[in-house]
C-alpha positions as CSV (number, residue, x, y, z in Angstrom):
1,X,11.2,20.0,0.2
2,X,8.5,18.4,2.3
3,X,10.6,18.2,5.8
4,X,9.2,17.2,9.4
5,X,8.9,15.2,12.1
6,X,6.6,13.6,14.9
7,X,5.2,15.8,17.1
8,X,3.0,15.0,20.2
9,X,-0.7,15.4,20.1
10,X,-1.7,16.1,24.0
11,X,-5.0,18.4,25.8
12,X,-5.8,21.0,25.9
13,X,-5.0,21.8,22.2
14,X,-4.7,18.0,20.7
15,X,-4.5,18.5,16.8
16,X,-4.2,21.6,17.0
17,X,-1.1,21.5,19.2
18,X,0.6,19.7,16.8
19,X,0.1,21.8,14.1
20,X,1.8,24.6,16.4
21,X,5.0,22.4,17.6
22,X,5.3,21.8,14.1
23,X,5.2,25.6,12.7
24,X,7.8,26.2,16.1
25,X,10.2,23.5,14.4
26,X,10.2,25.1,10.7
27,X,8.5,22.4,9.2
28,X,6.4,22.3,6.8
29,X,4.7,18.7,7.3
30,X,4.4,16.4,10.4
31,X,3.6,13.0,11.7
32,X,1.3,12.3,14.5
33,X,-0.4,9.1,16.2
34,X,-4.2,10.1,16.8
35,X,-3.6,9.0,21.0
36,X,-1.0,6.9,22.8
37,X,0.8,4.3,20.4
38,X,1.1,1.9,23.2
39,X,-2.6,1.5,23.8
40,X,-6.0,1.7,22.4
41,X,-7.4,4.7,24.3
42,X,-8.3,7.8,22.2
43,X,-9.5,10.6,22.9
44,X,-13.3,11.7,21.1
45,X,-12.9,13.5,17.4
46,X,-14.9,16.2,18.7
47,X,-12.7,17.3,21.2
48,X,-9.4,17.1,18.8
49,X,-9.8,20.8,17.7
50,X,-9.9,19.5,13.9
51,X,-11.4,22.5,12.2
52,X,-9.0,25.1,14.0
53,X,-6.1,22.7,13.0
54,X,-6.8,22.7,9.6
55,X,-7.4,26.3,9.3
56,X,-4.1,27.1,11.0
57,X,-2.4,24.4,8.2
58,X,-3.5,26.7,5.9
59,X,-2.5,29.8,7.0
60,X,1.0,28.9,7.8
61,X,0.9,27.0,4.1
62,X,1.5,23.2,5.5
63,X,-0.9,21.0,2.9
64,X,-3.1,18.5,4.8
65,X,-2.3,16.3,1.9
66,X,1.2,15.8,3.2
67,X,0.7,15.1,7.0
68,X,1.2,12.0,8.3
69,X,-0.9,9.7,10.7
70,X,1.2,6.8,12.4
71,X,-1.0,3.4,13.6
72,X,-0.7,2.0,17.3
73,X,2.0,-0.1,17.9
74,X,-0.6,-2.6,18.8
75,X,-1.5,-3.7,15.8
76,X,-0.9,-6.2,14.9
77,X,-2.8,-8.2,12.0
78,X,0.3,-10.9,11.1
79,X,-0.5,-12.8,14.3
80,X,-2.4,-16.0,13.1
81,X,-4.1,-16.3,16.8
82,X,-7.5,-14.9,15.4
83,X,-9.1,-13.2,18.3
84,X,-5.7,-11.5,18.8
85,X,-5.9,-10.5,15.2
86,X,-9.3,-9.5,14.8
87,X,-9.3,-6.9,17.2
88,X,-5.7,-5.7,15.8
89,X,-8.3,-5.1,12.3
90,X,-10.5,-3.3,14.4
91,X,-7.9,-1.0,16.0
92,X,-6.8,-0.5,12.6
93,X,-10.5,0.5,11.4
94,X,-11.2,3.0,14.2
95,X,-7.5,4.6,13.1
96,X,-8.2,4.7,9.2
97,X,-11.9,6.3,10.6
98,X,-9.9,9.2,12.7
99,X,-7.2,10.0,10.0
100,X,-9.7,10.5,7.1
101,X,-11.7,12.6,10.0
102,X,-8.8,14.9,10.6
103,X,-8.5,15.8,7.1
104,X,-4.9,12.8,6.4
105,X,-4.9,10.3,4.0
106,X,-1.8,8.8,4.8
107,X,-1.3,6.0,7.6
108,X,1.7,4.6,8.2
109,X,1.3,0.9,9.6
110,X,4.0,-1.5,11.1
111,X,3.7,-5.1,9.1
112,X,3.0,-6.6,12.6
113,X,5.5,-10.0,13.7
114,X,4.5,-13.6,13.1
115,X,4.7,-14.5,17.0
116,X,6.7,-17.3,16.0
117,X,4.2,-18.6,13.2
118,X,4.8,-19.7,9.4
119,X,6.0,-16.0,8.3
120,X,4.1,-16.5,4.9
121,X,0.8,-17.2,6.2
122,X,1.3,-14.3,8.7
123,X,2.0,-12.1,5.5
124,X,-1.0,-13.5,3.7
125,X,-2.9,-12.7,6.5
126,X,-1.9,-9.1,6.7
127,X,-2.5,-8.4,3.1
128,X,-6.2,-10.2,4.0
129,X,-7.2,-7.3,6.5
130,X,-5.6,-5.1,4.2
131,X,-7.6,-5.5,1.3
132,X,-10.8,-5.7,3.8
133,X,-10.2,-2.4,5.5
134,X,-9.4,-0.5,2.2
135,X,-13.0,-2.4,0.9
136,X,-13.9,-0.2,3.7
137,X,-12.3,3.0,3.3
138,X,-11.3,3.1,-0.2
139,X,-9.7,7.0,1.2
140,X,-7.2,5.8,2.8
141,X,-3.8,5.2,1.8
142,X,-1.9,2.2,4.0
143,X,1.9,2.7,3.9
144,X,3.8,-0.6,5.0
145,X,6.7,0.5,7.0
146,X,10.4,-1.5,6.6
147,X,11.5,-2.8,9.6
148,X,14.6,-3.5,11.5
149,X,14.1,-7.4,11.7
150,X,13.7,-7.5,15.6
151,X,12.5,-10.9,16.9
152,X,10.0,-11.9,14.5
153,X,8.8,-9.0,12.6
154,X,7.1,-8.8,9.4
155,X,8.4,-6.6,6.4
156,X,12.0,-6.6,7.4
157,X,13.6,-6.7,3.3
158,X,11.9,-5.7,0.0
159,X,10.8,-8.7,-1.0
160,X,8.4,-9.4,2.0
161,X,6.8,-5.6,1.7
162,X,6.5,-6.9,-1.9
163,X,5.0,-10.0,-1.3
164,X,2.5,-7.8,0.7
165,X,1.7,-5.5,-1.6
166,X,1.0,-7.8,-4.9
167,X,-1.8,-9.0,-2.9
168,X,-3.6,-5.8,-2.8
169,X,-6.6,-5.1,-4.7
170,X,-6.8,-1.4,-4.7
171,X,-3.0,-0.5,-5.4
172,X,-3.6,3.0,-5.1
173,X,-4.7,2.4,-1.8
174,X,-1.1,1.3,-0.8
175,X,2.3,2.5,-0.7
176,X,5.6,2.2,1.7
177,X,7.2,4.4,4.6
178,X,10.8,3.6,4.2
179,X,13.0,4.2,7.5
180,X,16.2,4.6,7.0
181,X,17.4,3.6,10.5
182,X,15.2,0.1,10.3
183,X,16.5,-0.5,6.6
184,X,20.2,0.0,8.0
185,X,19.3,-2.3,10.9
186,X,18.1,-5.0,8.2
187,X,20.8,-5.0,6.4
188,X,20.9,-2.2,3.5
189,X,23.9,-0.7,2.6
190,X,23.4,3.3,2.5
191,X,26.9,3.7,1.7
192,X,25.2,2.9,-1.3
193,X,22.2,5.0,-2.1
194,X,21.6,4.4,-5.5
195,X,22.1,0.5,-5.1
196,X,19.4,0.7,-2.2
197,X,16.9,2.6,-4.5
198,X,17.3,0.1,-7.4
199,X,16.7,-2.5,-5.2
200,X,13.6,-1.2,-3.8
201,X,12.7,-0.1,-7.3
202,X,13.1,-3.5,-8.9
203,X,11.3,-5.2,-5.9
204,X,8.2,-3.0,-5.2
205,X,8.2,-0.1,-7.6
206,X,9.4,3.8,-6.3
207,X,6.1,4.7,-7.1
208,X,4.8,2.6,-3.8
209,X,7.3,5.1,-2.3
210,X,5.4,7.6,-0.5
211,X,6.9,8.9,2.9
212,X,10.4,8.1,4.5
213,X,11.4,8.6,8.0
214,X,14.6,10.3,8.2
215,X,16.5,8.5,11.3
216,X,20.2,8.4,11.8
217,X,20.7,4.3,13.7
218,X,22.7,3.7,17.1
219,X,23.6,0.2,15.7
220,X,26.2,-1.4,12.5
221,X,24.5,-1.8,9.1
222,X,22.4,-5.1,9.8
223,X,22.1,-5.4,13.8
224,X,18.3,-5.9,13.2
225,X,18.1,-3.2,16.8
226,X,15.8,-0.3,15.6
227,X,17.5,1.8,17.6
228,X,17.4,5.8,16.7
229,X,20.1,7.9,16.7
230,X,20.0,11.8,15.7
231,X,21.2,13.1,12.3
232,X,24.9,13.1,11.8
233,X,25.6,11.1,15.4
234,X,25.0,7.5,14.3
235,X,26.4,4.7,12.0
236,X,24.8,6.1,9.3
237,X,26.1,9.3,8.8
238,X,24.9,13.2,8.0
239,X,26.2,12.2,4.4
240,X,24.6,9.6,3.4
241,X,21.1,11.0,5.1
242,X,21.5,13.9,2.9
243,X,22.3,12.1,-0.1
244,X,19.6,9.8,0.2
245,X,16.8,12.6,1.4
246,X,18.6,14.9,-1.7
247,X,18.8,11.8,-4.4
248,X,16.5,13.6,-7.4
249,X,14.6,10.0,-8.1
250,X,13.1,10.6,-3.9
251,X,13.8,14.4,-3.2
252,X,9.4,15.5,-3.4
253,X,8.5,12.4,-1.3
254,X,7.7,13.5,2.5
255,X,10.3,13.2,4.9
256,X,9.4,12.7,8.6
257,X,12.4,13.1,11.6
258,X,11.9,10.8,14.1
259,X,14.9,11.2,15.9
260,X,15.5,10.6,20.2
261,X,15.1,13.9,22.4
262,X,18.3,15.1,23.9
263,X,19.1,15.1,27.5
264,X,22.2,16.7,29.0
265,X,22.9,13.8,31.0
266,X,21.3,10.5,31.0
267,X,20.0,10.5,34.5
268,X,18.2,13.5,33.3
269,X,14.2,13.4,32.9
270,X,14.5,16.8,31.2
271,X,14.6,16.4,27.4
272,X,14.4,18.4,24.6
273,X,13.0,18.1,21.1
274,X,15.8,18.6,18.4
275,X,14.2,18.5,15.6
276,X,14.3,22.4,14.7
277,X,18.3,21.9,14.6
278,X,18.0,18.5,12.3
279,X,15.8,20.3,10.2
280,X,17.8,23.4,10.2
281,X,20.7,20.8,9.3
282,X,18.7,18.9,6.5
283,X,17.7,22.4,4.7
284,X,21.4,23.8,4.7
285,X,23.0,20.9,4.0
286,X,25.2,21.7,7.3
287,X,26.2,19.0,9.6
288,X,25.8,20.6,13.2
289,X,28.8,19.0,15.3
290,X,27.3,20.7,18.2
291,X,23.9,19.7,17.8
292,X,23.2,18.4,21.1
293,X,24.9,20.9,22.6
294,X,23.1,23.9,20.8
295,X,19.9,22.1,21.6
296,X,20.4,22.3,25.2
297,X,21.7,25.7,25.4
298,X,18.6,26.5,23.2
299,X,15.8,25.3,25.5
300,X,17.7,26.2,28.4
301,X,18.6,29.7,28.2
302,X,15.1,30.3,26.6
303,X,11.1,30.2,26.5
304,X,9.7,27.9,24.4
């Protein structure tokens, strides 16, 4: 099984932090944003540590084809104001530049909102700079992530990561990050697994299906929130996480926690990663009912 989650990328170490955090969890894969997701600062390739990363990958036998590079939140190429949008394509060139530099192929992108505008257009436009930025870097492969359906965000059912997707050119150059918190938020039912992965199959094809993002949901199957909760603690359930992640038609795609730290206490600015529990959980097939609990014993009692 391909089973990770986000880690940080910070300095001293950058890239090659990460690949650390991730060996501390037991994973085998990871996601990472190449610099803050709220903003457009990054810091120079050269100082990222890319070579020692890579060779540490490959010692500790994580494949560089399966990590995962997530785009800035700021992007945002469905807004039809075209200065706003333009520099939203050039964000996303300078990321598709530093994720084929650091050795990824995979870029997971949020659809972007329509600020209000005809959606269709907005969608058009997205599959526009699409197509021109895979013209660019024909490497790269752009996974469309489902959305909760907050406000007036792009790509919140099927049909509209569909509508994307025809549009594209170079269909190898494409795929989907599936999130199975955001997909409860829309509306899916995954109570029903199977009935979820015909859908998607007889919309866009499981073959577009390339990484999913394992996320338990704080919110009732179609609150259109996007609000994480930890494996096994939301309206989700352990269950039906494990039967989707173990469902034999998904069970070699990569699967990426991104589930909330844990705090003891919420006026607590100490929290702690839990994702060497979940994936603990995920691997055994075990629902923790102490997770948060063992989590904060774990850190606190102990160095790490």
């Amino acid at each position: 099984m391909k089973i990770g989650c986000h880690v940080g990328m910070v300095g001293p170490e950058y890239y090659l932090g990460s690949v650390k955090e991730a060996i501390s969890y037991g994973a085998n894969t990871f996601m990472l944003y190449t610099g803050a997701p709220q903003n457009s600062f990054r810091t120079p390739l050269e100082n990222l540590n890319i070579y020692e990363a890579l060779d540490m990958m490959k010692k500790n036998n994580i494949d560089i084809n399966n990590i995962v590079v997530h785009a800035p939140y700021l992007i945002n190429l469905g807004n039809l104001d075209q200065e706003k949008s333009k520099n939203s394509y050039n964000m996303l060139l300078s990321e598709i530049n530093r994720t084929l530099k650091m050795g990824c192929r995979y870029l997971v992108l949020h659809p972007g909102a329509s600020m209000g505008y005809d959606r269709e257009e907005s969608l058009n436009q997205v599959a526009y700079y699409l197509n021109a930025a895979i013209e660019k870097y024909p490497g790269i492969i752009i996974l469309i992530e489902t959305m909760a359906g907050k406000g007036s965000e792009l790509g919140i059912n099927f049909n509209e990561i569909n509508y994307i997707i025809q549009q594209i050119k170079h269909k190898e150059c494409i795929g989907v990050c599936l999130d199975t918190c955001h997909i409860n938020d829309a509306g899916y039912d995954l109570n029903k697994i199977d009935d979820v992965l015909n859908e998607f199959d007889n919309i866009i094809g499981l073959n577009y299906l390339y990484v999913c993002h394992i996320n338990d949901s704080k919110n009732e199957k179609g609150a259109h929130k996007d609000r994480h909760e930890n494996i096994g603690l939301g309206k989700i359930g352990f269950d039906n996480l494990i039967n989707f992640i173990y469902n034999p038609r998904i069970s070699d795609r990569i699967f990426i926690l991104e589930t909330p730290y844990v705090k003891e206490n919420e006026k607590d600015k100490i929290s702690y990663p839990p994702y060497k529990f979940e994936i603990e959980m995920i691997l055994s097939k075990n629902n923790n009912l102490n997770l948060k609990e063992d989590i904060i014993n774990y850190y606190k009692n102990d160095t790490h």
